[in-house]
Steps between C-alpha positions, in 0.01 A plus 500: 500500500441501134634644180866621437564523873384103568712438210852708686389343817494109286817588333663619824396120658614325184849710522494388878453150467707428193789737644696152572420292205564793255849565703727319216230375296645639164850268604261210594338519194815500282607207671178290423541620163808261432256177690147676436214255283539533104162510297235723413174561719180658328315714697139560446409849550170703415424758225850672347424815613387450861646394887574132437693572218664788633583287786617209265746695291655647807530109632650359210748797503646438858457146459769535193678749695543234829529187256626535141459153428114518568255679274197607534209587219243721560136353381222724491166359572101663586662412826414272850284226348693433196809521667401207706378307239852592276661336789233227507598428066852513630555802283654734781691385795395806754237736478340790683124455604292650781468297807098426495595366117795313641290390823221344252733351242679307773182435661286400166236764585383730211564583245737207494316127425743356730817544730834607311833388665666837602779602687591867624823669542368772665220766559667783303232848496145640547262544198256779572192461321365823324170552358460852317254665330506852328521779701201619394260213523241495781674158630566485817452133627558162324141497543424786282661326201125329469415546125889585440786391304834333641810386366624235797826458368631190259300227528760240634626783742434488879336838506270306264425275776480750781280764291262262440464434848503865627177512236320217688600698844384814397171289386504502141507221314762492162349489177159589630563808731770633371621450135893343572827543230827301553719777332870526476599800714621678151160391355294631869695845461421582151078367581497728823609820270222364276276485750452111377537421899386659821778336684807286524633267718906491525698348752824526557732795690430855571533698293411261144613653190157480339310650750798786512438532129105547580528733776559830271281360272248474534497504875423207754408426819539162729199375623528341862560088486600456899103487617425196326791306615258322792252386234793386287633284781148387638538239205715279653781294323762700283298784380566788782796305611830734497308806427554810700393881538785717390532920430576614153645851622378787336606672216629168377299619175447834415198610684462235758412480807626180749273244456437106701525237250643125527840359517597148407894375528652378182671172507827421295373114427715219352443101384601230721743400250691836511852415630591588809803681449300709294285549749729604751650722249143698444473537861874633563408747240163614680651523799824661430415748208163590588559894482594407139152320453230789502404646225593869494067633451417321880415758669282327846573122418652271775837326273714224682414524865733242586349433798180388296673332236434141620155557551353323191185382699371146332752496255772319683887654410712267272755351699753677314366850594520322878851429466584796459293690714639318780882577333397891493326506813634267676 
């Protein structure tokens, strides 16, 4: 099941499970209002105009909404690797990153020197990873991008990361191969009307605005990701860890056709140091306002599964997101 209807079908499941914990939640929130923590939590993000952002705003919104005394600002970032390291200079208390970035971060595999001391409050989405290329351009494999030009996304961004290992799958080597652009998404958009780039590499939900904004004009297509995932976890270690086949439906851009790429969850990470009331706080609001929590352009992205929540992998849950897990859920 993919697409819209795996999307009704998620939503239906999310309704289902959450039907007792949302059953008074707006008079349970009021009521932690008067006792809820006081401060302000930065939240590291991604790009302004793309998912974790999107997904940020709407956060700090119902986090306001559910506990006036507790603010939250919105930092934009190139996205999964600096938003660990933000946490890392203490300059943002939670952040968004995909799990393999999380995974190696906490783990001290690359790109990270060495481990970084994370905490999760919970496995929040899916990031589809989406690789176009003109409509017209005789591209239809990573593997035809030999000789090419690619924009793989900021460079401190996780689709950085990953498109520089679906290269290496594919059998091209970066630099040499294929001629490789760490471009803002505004910045990829503009070079692909250009034709300064063959391709670009977002990740994120389904549908992206810039790839929307491409798909008139000047046309794209998706090339297929989903048949390199067993050379991409042949590695070992963190690299394929977390990394999935998923369905981006069609018609999810003008013109397309359903295409296989590669899912990764996102993580909503924190520092050890974050409080736990805070903590608790964050995961009350994930749990009990998650219909307000997805962005209004995801069209086939899993949002909230509560039943998946907890499921952080290697990143163990701060003890305050435990607490009240176990309050919620008994």
């Amino acid at each position: 099941m993919t697409g819209p209807t795996r999307r009704t079908a998620l939503r239906a499941a999310l309704g289902t499970a959450c039907a007792g914990l949302l059953a008074g939640a707006t008079t349970a929130d009021a009521r932690r209002a008067d006792h809820g923590p006081v401060g302000t939590v930065r939240i590291a993000t991604g790009e302004s105009d793309g998912f974790y952002a999107a997904f940020g705003r709407l956060l700090a919104d119902q986090v306001a909404a559910a506990y006036p005394r507790l603010s939250c600002e919105v930092i934009t970032s190139e996205g999964s690797v600096a938003n660990v390291r933000l946490l890392q200079a203490r300059r943002a208390e939670v952040a968004l990153a995909l799990a393999d970035i999380a995974w190696a971060a906490y783990g001290g595999a690359a790109p990270f020197a060495r481990g970084v001391p994370l905490y999760a409050i919970g496995r929040v989405y899916e990031n589809y990873a989406q690789l176009a290329v003109r409509a017209d351009a005789p591209i239809r494999t990573v593997a035809d991008l030999a000789g090419r030009t690619v924009s793989l996304g900021a460079p401190a961004s996780g689709g950085a990361v990953l498109g520089d290992r679906l290269l290496r799958a594919a059998g091209l080597t970066p630099g040499t191969d294929v001629r490789v652009r760490h471009l803002l998404m505004p910045q990829a958009a503009r070079a692909m009307r250009d034709g300064a780039i063959d391709a670009l590499l977002v990740a994120g939900g389904v549908p992206l605005p810039v790839l929307s904004a491409l798909g008139t004009r000047p046309g794209i297509r998706l090339l297929p990701l989903a048949t390199l995932l067993p050379r991409l976890r042949a590695g070992g270690g963190q690299a394929g860890s977390g990394l999935e086949a998923v369905t981006v439906p069609a018609g999810a851009y003008p013109g397309t056709t359903e295409v296989a790429t590669i899912g990764v969850a996102n993580l909503l990470l924190c520092r050890p140091d974050l409080p736990g009331p805070v903590a608790a706080a964050l995961t009350r609001v994930l749990v009990r306002r998650a219909t307000h929590l997805v962005p209004t352009a995801a069209l086939g992205t899993q949002f909230l599964d509560v039943r998946s929540l907890i499921s952080t992998g290697v990143v163990p849950l701060h003890a305050g997101a435990v607490a009240a897990y176990r309050e919620l859920h008994g």
